[in-house]
N, C-alpha and C positions, 0 to 999 in steps of 0.2 A: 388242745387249745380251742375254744369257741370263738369262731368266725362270726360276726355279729354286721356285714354288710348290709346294712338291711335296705337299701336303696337297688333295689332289683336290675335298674339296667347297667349300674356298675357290675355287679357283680357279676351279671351276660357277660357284661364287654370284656374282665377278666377271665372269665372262662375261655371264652372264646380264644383269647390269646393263649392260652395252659395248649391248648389242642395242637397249635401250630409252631410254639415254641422254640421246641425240639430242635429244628432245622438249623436255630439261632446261634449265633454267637454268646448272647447273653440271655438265659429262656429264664422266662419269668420274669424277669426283672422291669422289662416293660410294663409290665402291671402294675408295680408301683409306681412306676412315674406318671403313667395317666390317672392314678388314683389320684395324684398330688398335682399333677397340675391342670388335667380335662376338664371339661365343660360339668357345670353341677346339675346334676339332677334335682337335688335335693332342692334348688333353687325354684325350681317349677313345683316342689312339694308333690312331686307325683305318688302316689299310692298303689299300696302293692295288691290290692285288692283288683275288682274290676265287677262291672254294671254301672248301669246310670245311675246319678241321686236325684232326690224328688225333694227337695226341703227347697223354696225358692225359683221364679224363672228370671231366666234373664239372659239377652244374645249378645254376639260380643257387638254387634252392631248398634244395639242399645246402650253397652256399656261404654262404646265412643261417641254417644251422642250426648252422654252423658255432662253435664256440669255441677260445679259446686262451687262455693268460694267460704275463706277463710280470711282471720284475722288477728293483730297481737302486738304486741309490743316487740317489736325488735332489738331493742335495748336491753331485754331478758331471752325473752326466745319466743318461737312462732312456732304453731306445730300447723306447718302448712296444706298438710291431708286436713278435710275438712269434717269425716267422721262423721256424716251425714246418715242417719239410720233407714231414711226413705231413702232414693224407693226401693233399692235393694238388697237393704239389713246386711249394711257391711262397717258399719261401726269402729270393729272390729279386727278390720282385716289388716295383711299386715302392706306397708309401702318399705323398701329397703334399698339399700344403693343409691342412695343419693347423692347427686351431681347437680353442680351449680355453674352457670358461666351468667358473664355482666357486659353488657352492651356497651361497646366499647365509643359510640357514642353520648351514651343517658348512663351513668351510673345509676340510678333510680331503675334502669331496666332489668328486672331479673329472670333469667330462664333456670329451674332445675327440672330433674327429670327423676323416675325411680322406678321400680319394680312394684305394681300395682294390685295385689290379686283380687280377685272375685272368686268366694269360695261359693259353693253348697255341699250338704251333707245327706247321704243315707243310710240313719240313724241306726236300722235294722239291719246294716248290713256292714255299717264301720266304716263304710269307702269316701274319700274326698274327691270332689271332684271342682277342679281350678281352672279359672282362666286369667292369664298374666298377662296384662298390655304395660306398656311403656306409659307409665304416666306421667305429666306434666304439670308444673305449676309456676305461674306466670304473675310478675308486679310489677306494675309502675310508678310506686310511690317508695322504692328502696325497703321492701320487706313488710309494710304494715298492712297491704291487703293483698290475696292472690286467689286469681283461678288456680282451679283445681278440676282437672281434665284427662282424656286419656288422649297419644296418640293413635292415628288408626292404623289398620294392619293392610296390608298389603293380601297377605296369605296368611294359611295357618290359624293357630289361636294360643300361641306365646310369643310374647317379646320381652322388650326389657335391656338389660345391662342399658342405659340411658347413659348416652353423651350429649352435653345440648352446646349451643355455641353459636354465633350472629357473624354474619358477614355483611360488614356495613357496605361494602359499591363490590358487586362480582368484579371479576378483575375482565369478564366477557365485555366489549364496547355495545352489545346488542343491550344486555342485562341493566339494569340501571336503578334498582332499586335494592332497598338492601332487606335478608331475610334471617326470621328467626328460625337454626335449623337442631335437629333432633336425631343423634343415631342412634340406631338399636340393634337387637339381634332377632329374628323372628325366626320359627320353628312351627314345627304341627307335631303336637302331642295327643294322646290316646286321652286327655285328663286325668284318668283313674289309673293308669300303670305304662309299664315300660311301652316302646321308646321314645325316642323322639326323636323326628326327620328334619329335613329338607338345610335348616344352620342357616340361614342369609343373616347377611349384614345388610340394611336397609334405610334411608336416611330421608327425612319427615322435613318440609319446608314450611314455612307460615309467613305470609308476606302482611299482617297485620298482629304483628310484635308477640304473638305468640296467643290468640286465642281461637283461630282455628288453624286446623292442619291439613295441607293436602295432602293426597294416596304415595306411600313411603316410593321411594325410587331405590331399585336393586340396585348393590354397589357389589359386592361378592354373592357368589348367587351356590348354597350348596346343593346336595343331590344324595338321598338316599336317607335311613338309620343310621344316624353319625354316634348315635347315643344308643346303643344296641349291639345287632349281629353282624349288620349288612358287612358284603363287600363291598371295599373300595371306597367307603361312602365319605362324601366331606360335609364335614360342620364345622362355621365358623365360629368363633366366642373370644369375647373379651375383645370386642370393637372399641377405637376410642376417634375423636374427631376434634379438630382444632382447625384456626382461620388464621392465613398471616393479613390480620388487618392495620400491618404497618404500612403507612401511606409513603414511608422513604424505602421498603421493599420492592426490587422491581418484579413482587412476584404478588403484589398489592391482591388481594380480593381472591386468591386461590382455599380451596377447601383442601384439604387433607384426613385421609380416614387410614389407618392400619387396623388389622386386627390377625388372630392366631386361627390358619388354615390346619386343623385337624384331619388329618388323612389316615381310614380305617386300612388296615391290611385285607388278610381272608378270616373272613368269619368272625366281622368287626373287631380283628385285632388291632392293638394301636401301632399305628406306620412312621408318623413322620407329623411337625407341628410347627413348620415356619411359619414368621411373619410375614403377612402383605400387606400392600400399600394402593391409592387409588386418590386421584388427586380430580377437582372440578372446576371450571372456570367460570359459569355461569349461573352460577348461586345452589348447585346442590341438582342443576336437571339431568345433567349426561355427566358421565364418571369416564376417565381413563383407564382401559383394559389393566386387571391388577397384574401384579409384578409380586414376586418375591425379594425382599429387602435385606432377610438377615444374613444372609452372607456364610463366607468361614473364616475358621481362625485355628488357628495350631494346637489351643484347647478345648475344643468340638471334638473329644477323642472318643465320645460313647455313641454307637451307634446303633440303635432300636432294631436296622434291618442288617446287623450283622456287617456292613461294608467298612473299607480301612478309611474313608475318607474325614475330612475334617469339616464337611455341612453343619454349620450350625443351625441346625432345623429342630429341635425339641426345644418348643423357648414358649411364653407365656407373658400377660399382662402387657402387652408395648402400648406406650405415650408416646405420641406424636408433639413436637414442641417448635414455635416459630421461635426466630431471633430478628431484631429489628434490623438486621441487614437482610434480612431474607432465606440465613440457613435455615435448612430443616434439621433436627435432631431429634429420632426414633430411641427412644429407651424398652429396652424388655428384658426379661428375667430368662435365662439360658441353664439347661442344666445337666451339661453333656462333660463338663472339665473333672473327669475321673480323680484327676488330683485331690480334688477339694473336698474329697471322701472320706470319712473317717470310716469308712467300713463299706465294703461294697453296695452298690447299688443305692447310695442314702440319696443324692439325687440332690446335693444342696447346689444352692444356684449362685451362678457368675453374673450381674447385670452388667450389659453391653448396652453400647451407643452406636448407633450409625449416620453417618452423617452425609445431607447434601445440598449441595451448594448453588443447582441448578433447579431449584426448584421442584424436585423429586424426578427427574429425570435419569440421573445416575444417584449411585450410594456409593461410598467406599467400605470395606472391609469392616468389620466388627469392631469397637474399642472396646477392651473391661475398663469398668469403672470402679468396681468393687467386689469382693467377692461376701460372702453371706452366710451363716450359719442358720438354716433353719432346712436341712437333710431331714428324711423320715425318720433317721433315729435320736434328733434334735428337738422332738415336742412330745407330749402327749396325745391322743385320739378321740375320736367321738365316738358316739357307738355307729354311726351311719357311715364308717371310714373312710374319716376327714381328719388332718390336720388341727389340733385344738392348744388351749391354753392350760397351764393346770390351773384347778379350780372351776373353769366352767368348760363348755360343750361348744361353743359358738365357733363356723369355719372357720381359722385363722388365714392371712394370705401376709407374708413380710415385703410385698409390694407396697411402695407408695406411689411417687410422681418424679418426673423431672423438671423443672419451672427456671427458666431463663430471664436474663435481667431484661425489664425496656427499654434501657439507657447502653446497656454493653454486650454485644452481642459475644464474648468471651467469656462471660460470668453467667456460670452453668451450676445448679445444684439438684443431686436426687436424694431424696429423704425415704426411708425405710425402716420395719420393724426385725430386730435382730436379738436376738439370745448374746452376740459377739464371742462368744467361746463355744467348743465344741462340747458335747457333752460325754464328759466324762468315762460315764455308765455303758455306753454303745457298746454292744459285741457284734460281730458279725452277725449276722441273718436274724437279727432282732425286730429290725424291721419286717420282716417278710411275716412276723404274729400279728400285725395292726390288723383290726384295733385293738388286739390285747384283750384282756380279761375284766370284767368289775370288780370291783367297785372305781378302779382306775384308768384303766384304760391306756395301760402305761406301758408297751411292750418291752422299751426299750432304758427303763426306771426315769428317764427326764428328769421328771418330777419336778419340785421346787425348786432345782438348778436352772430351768428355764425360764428366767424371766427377762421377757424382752421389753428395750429400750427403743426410742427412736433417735436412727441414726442419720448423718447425711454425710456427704461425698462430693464435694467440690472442683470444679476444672476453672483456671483462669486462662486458659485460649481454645475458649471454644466445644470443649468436648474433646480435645485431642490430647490432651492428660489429665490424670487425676489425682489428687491428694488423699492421703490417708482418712477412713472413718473416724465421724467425729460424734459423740453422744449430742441432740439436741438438746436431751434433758435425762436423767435418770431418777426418777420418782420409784418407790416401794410399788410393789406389784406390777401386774403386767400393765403396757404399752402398745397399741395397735391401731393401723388404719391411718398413717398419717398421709396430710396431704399439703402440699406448700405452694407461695404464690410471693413473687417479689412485691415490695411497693414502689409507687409509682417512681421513687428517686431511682431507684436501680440498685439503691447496696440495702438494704432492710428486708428481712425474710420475715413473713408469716408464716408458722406451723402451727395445725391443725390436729389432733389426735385424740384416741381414748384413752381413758386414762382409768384403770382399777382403784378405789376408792382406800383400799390399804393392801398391804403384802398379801400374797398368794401363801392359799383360798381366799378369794374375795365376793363376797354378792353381789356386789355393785359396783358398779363404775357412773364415772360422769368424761362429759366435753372436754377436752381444753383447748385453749388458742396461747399462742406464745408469737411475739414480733421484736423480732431483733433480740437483743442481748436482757431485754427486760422478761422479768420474774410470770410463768406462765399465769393464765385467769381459764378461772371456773367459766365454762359454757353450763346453764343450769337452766334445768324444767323450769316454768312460772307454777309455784304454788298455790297462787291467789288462784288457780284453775282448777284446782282441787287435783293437782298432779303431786307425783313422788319427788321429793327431792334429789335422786340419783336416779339414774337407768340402772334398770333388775332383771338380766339378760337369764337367772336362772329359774324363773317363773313367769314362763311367756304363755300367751294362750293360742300361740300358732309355733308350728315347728320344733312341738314341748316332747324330750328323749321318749315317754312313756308311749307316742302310739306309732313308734319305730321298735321298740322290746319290750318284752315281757317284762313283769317284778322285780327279777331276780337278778334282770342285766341292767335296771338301773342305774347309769355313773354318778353315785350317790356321791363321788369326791367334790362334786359340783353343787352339794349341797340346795337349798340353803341348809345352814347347820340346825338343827330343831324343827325344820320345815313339816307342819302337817297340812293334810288337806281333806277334812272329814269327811266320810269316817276314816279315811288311811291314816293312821295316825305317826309313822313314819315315811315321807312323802321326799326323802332328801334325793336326788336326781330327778325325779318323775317329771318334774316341769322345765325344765332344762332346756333354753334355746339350742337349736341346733345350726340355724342356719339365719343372720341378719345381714347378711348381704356379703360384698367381698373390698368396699371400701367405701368413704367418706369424701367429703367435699368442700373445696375454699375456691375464692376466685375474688379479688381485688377489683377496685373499679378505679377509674381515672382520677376518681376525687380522696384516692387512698381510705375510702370504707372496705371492712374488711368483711367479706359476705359467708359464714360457713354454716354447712349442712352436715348433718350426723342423721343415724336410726337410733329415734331414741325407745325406752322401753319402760314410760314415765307413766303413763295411765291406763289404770286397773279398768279390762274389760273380761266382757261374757259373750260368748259365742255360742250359737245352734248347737255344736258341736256335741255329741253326748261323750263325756268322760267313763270309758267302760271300766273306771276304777274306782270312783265317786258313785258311780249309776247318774248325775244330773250333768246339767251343762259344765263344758270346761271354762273356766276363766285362767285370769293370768294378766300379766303387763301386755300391752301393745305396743307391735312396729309402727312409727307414727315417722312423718318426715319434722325433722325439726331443722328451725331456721333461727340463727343470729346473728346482727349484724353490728358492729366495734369499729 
């Protein structure tokens, strides 16, 4: 069977764990679950080459000094990257992860934030070479004009996963003014191949509504090749950050950050991946020493390092969420409850709640809220081995959000992308072939049986129970990426998601938003801009399958169907996203405007890039940040 990893420092990090194993209760098996839930490489686009590229200069302290701005009708959509070709020929490049939060005093005020690259190329030699900051885009007229910016870095030369979010009055009595703030994760990579070090979580303030940014401030601070060999080493990822800016809170003006502490074993084997927590009073300057938050529970029965205990420590994606009374409620995906296996080691995940009511000072014990079908032997693969949909290649993650009402601090809901039945086909150790073989990529048959919907999970006191799943919506093909936000009254849900354009195989997808009980609506490219009418996640001209494998491993399933690209005249996989990010974004304002962000893949670009399949430049759709506002 052909191992087709081809993202280098995964495939380190599971070797490394193959060596030490042995000793384990469950050997091997930790491999896949850090395949499925660890930190992406792919997201840094690192390459498996190495030397410097010569196409282009430019430092990263140039590229934060950098400005742009953009514009559009919000009433169709806003592709708020500004796509600027000066001064350093990135047109092109891709923005992904897009997050949005709203000034909870200006609903006209917009913060999003996303995953930024700056490529160059050397052409003679194939190698990419990336630098990824967190970037930023900033409005104060409700979505029709925006800076476009990067945060700065503190260290290293990647960041990214963006959480942005305003603290209108610190809750510190020194503090008194209120700030635009920005988490990320920052790291130091090699640009052109494995690994990556150092993992901080890091959080960007801006005391003038968000157009420039002070020097990020350490909140979790890693140490070592978290994404590689090292011993011991921690990398943090999948930070998120939230503000209780309820004024009847008596925890009025506190920040809030979690995120998933990765801990390597020997020989960057993977150890252990609880969440933490770290709370601020003074608008984002000094943090409280973190704490671990996720707790145990009776179904914490898998243990990575072999012990009987019930640590709920292998958990991934946590949202932090106020309630207008002041509880905190931590949501994350866990995926240690063996039960939920349809065949060992699938690794499908329980989401938990934790909750607390001091203001992050204590938690109590872990709640399930749901359990979830999306185990390794529950989808199909990429060739870069990843988790995918059938039909295309793009990472998939069945995480969404959990968003609490501003009217009832009891009315709780978390929305998710799920398959809801297990799959059928699963045999034992089916899993353990990902990613499987081409043309499909399918080790474990999936196939057209998975097509996931999105789902949500409801508590009416508070998080301390929860009601059975409920379909938001069930449309023909696949579902992903949702993200939800009450309205202002307290009982109306917005949801936000992607949506496949017809049944699985599909080329294209487009937006959708859905509020309340009424019929969902098309989020859509503007035309009149010379854009596509749908996003075309399978002919990207960054992160395209072809300069991960050779020809012949092409996931041709991913089509498009007839796809050429001359001279190739059979081109179906070849351009195939592999990676736009790991989710999407809504955020509500006080005036009940409903603000959502997606990666769209709507306008045909050409990149430096030489296509060594083609011989010329590679083209393809572009990751663009897209904004609409309803």
């Amino acid at each position: 069977m052909k191992k087709l990893f081809a993202i280098a420092c995964v495939a380190l990090f599971a070797a490394g764990l193959a060596t030490v194993a042995g000793a384990r209760e469950h050997p091997f098996s930790s491999a896949n679950l850090y395949v499925k839930i660890g930190p992406a490489p792919e997201e840094k686009d690192l390459d498996l080459g190495s030397g410097l590229t010569k196409l282009g200069k430019f430092s990263k302290q140039q590229i934060v000094a950098y400005r742009c701005a953009s514009a559009g009708n919000p009433a169709i959509s806003v592709d708020i990257s500004c796509n600027d070709p000066k001064p350093y020929g990135q047109d092109w490049n891709p923005d992904n992860e897009i997050a949005v939060a709203v000034d909870p005093e200006d609903p006209d005020h917009l913060l999003a934030g996303s995953n930024d690259y700056f490529y160059r190329f050397n052409n003679s030699t194939g190698t990419r070479h990336v630098i990824v900051p967190t970037g930023f885009f900033t409005s104060f007229n409700g979505g029709e004009t925006w800076i476009d910016g990067q945060i700065p870095f503190r260290s290293g030369n990647g960041a990214g996963d963006p959480s942005p979010g305003f603290v209108a009055d610190p809750r510190s009595l020194s503090v008194n003014r209120p700030f635009a703030l920005m988490a990320q994760l920052e790291n130091v990579g090699p640009n052109t191949g494995c690994c990556v070090a150092q993992g901080n979580v890091s959080v960007s303030r801006s005391s003038d509504g968000g157009r420039q940014w002070q020097r990020p401030v350490v909140v979790f601070q890693g140490h070592g090749a978290g994404i590689g060999p090292a011993n011991r080493a921690v990398f943090y990822d999948k930070e998120w950050l939230t503000v209780d800016n309820f004024e009847s809170s008596p925890f009025y003006g506190r920040i809030y950050v979690t995120a998933t502490r990765f801990v390597n074993g020997l020989q960057g084997s993977y150890f252990r991946a609880p969440i933490v927590f770290s709370y601020s009073d003074d608008g984002g300057l000094t943090w409280s020493p973190p704490k671990v938050i996720s707790g145990s529970h009776p179904s914490c029965t898998f243990q990575s390092d072999g012990s009987t205990g019930t640590e709920c420590d292998e958990d991934q994606n946590s949202i932090p969420e106020v309630a207008p009374n002041g509880d905190l409620l931590v949501y994350f995906g866990n995926y240690q409850n063996e039960d939920l296996w349809e065949i060992p080691e699938d690794f499908d995940a329980q989401m938990m709640v934790v909750r607390s009511t001091d203001g992050g000072q204590s938690f109590g014990a872990p709640i399930v809220a749901a359990d979830r079908e999306d185990g390794a032997s529950d989808t199909p693969w990429s060739v870069i081995g990843r988790q995918t949909m059938w039909g295309h290649q793009i990472r998939w993650s069945a995480d969404g959000n959990i968003t609490i009402s501003p009217t009832d601090p009891d009315e709780v809901v978390i929305v998710y992308s799920d398959r809801g039945a297990p799959n059928p086909n699963a045999t034992p150790g089916c899993a353990d072939e990902a990613p499987g073989d081409p043309p499909n990529y399918d080790p474990c048959n999936a196939g057209p049986s998975s097509n996931y919907d999105i789902w949500k999970v409801s508590s009416h006191d508070g998080g301390l129970t929860w009601g059975a799943p409920v379909k938001v919506e069930s449309d023909p093909g696949q579902s992903w990426f949702p993200w939800a936000d009450f309205m202002p009254n307290g009982t109306t849900l917005a949801v936000a998601w992607d949506q496949d354009d017809t049944a699985s195989p599909a080329d294209t997808f487009h937006h959708v938003l859905k509020v309340g009980g009424s019929a969902s609506q098309d989020l859509l490219p503007n035309t009149a801009e010379g854009r596509s009418g749908a996003e075309n996640p399978d002919v990207s001209v960054t992160h395209w399958a072809g300069q991960y494998v050779p020809e012949d491993a092409w996931p041709r399933i991913c089509g498009p169907e007839g796809y050429t690209d001359p001279p190739v005249t059979d081109a179906e996989g070849k351009d195939c996203n592999e990676f736009h990010g790991d989710y999407t974004g809504l955020a509500v304002g006080s005036d009940g405007s409903i603000n959502v962000v997606w990666t769209g893949l709507n306008r045909w670009a050409v990149s430096p890039q030489r296509d060594f399949y083609t011989g010329g430049p590679h083209d393809g759709y572009a990751q663009d940040a897209m904004f609409a506002q309803r």
